[in-house]
C-alpha positions in Angstrom: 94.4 82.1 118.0 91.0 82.1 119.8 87.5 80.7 118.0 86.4 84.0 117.2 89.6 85.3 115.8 89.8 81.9 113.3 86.0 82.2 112.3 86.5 86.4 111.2 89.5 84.7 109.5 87.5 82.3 107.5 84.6 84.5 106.8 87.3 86.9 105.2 88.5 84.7 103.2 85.1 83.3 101.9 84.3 87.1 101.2 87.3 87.7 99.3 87.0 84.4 97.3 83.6 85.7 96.2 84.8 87.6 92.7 86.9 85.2 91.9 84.1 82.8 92.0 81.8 84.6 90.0 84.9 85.3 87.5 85.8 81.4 87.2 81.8 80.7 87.3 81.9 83.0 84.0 84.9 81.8 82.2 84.0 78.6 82.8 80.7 79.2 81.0 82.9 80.6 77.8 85.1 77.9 77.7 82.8 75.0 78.0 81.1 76.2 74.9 84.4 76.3 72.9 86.1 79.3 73.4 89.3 80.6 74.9 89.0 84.1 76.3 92.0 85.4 78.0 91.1 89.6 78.4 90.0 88.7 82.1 92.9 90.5 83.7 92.4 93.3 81.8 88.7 93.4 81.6 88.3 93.2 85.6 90.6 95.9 85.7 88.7 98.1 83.2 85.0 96.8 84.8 86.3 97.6 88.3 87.6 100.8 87.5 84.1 101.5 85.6 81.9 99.7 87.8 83.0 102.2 91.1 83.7 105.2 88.6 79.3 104.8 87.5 78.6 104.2 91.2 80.7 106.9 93.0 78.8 109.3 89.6 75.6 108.3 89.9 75.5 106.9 93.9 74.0 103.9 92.8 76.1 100.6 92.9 73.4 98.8 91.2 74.3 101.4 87.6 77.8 100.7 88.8 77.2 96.7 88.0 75.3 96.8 85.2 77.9 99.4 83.7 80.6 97.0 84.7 78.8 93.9 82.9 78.5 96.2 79.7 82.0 96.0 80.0 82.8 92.7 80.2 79.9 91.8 77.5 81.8 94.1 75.0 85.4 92.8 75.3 83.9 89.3 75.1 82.1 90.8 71.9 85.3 91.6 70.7 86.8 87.7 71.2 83.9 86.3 69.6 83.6 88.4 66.6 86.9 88.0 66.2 87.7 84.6 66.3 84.6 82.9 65.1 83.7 85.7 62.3 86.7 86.7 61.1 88.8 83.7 62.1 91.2 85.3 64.1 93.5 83.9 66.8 91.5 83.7 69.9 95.0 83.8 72.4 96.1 87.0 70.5 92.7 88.9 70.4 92.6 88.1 74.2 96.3 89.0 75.1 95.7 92.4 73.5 92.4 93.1 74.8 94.3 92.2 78.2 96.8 95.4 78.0 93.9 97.3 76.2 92.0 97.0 79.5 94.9 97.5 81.8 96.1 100.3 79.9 92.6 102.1 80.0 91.3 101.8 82.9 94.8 103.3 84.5 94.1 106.4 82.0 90.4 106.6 82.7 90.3 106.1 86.5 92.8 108.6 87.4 90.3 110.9 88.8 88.6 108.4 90.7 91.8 107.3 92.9 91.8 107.2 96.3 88.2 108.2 96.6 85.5 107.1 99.0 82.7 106.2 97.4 79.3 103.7 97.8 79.7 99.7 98.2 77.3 97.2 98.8 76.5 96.4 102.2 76.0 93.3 104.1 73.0 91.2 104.1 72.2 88.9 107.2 69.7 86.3 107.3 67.7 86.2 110.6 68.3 83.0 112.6 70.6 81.5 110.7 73.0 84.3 111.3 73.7 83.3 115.3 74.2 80.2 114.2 77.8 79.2 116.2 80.4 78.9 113.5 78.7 79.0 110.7 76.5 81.6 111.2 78.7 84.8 110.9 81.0 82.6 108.0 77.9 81.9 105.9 74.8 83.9 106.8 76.1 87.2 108.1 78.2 88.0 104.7 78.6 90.7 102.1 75.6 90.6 99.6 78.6 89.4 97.1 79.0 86.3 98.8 75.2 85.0 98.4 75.1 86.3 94.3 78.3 84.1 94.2 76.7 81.2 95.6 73.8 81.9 93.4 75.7 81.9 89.8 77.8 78.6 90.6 74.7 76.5 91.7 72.7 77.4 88.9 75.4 77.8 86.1 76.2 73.8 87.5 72.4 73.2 87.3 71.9 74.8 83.7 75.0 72.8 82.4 74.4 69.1 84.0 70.6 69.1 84.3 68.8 71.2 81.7 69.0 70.2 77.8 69.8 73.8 76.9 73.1 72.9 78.9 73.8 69.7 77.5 73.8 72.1 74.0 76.3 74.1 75.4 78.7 71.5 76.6 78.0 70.1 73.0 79.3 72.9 71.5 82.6 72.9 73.4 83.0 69.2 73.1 81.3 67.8 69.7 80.4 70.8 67.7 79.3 68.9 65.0 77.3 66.5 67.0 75.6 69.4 68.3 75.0 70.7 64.7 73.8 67.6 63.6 71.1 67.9 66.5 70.1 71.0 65.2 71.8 73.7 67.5 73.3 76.6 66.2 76.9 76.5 67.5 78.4 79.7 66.5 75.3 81.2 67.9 76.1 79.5 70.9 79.4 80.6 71.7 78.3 84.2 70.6 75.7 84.2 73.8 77.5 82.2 76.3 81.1 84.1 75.3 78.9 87.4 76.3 77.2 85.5 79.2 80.8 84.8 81.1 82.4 87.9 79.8 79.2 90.0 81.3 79.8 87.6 84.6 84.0 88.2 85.0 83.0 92.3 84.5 80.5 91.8 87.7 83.4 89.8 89.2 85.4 93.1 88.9 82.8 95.6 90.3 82.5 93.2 93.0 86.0 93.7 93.8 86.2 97.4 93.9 82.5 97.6 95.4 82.2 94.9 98.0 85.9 94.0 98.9 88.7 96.6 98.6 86.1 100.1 98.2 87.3 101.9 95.8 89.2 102.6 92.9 93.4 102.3 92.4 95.6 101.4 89.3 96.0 98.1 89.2 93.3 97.6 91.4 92.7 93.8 90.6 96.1 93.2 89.2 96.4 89.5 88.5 93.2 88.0 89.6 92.3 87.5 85.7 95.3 85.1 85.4 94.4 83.6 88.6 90.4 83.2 87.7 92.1 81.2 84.4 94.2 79.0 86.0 91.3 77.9 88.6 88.6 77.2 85.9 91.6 74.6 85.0 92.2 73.0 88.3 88.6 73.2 88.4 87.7 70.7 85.7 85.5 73.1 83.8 83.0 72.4 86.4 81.6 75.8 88.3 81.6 74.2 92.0 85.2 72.6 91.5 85.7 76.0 90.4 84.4 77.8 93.3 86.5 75.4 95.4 89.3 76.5 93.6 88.7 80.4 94.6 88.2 79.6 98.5 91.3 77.4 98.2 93.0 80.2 97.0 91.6 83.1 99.2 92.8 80.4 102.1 96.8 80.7 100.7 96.3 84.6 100.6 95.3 84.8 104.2 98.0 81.8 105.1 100.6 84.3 103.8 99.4 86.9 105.8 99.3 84.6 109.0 103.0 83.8 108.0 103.9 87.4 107.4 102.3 88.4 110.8 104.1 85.6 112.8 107.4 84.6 111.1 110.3 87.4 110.9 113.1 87.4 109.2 111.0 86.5 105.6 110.5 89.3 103.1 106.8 90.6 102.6 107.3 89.7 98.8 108.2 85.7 99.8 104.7 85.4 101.2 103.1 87.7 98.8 104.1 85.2 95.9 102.9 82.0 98.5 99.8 81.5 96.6 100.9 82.1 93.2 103.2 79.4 93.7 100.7 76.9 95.2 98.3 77.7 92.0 101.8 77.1 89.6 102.5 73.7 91.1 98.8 71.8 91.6 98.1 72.7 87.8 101.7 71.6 87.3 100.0 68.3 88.9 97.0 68.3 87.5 98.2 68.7 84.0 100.7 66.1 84.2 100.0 61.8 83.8 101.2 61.7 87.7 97.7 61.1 88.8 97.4 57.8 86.6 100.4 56.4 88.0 99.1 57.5 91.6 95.8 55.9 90.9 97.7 52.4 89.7 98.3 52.2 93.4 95.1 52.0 94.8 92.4 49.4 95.0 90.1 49.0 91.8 87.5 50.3 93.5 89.4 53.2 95.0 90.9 54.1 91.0 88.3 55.5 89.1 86.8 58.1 91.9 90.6 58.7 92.6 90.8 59.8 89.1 87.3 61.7 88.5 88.2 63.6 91.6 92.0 65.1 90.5 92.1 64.4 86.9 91.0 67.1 84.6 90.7 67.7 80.7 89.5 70.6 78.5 86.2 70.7 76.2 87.7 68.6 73.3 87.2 71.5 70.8 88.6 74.3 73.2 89.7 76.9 70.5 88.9 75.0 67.9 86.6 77.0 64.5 83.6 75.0 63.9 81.9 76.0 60.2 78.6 75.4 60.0 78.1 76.1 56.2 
């Protein structure tokens, strides 16, 4: 392959990993402040569906996002009301709400199919555009790409260097340390569990506005599963998360490479390349291996060995907090 050939390659692929990053940068929010949301599959499907459906209506993309975060606010209502008011199991409320969304936006959309409709356009920043290399990759990209970069930077800025973040880590980590302090914790997770849900419904306008136009069923079919599993091979942490999505967006066009210059393979072997990848480095991640890994390098090599690979959830993850 020629220069210009690999660079188009690589700026696709930090295109398409630009929903998933705004996705993980959202549930990451949610979980670090204690709860578990699993509707994203569902709820991209029902905010991209929504998202282009208000856009192609009213030929405005920008009503098409903000339509599309309503969304994703009011399914992440849903999980918080229901498993820090009434109690309820917060894997159940999001498994359900994961078929509602499928289920509706397949109903709802079907007389938006197939049509053409507005997206958002690209954005190129003068000089740093013709930049060789890394000007068309990272300064001649989708508007998507730069509100991506935007989110993670400052969602890692608000929880590592503000003391409104270090509240909301508290409240995933030591809810009653943060009580004692004096924040409200269920209040907390209320906000920031609408804050990422809002966040994974732009993630899925962004997909059906800015990466594949338009509106089909199934549209972002397993991306929500996939946006779960990074923000755990991420660490919780939004730019380990972010790496995550390119990572991913890299196997995706891999497989395509593969399907484009290997015969003999089936499309579905290469189709079912990255989910494979994803299944086996949380298999790794998840698993003691690093520790006995890390027992082989020098002392001074062990502990940024294991700070790098080793990961582990908010210590109250799921868990009810009452505050009364």
């Amino acid at each position: 392959m020629n220069e210009l050939l690999i660079v188009k390659i690589l700026s696709s692929i930090i295109l398409q990993s630009a929903p998933l990053m705004i996705a993980v940068t959202g549930e990451t929010i949610t979980e670090r402040a204690g709860v578990v949301n699993l509707s994203l599959d569902g709820k991209m499907l029902l905010a991209a569906m929504t998202g282009f459906a208000v856009a192609y209506t009213t030929d405005s993309v920008y009503l098409g996002f903000l339509a599309a975060a309503l969304i994703g606010a009011l399914f992440a209502l849903i999980v918080a009301f229901g498993s820090i008011t009434l109690k309820l199991n917060q894997v159940a409320i999001g498994f359900v709400l994961t078929l509602l969304g499928s289920s509706l936006s397949a109903f709802l959309g079907q007389n938006f199919t197939r049509l053409p409709g507005p997206s958002v356009g690209k954005f190129s920043i003068p000089y740093l555009k013709d930049l060789p290399v890394l000007g068309p990759m990272f300064f001649d990209q989708n508007a998507i790409f730069y509100f991506a970069v935007l989110v993670v930077l400052a969602a890692w800025w608000w929880l590592f260097r503000t003391q409104p973040g270090l509240y909301l880590r508290g409240a995933g980590e030591r809810p009653e340390a943060a009580f004692a302090r004096g924040a409200g914790v269920n209040r907390l997770r209320y906000f920031y569990t609408l804050l990422g849900g809002a966040l994974v419904g732009v993630a899925g306008a962004a997909y059906s506005l800015g990466i594949k136009i338009g509106w089909s069923e199934n549209h972002t079919a397993g991306l929500g599963w996939i946006a779960l599993a990074i923000v755990i091979f991420g660490g919780w942490s939004p730019i380990r998360g972010a790496i995550g999505a390119i990572l991913f967006g890299a196997t995706k066009a891999l497989a395509t490479v593969f399907q484009q210059n290997v015969a003999g393979v089936s499309v579905q072997t290469f189709n079912a390349l990255p989910w494979v990848l994803m299944i086996v480095v949380l298999l790794l991640v998840s698993s003691d291996w690093v520790v006995r890994a890390a027992a082989w390098l020098p002392p001074r090599l062990r502990g940024p060995f294991l700070r790098l690979v080793q990961v582990a959830p908010p210590r109250a993850l799921g868990v009810e907090f009452k505050q009364d």
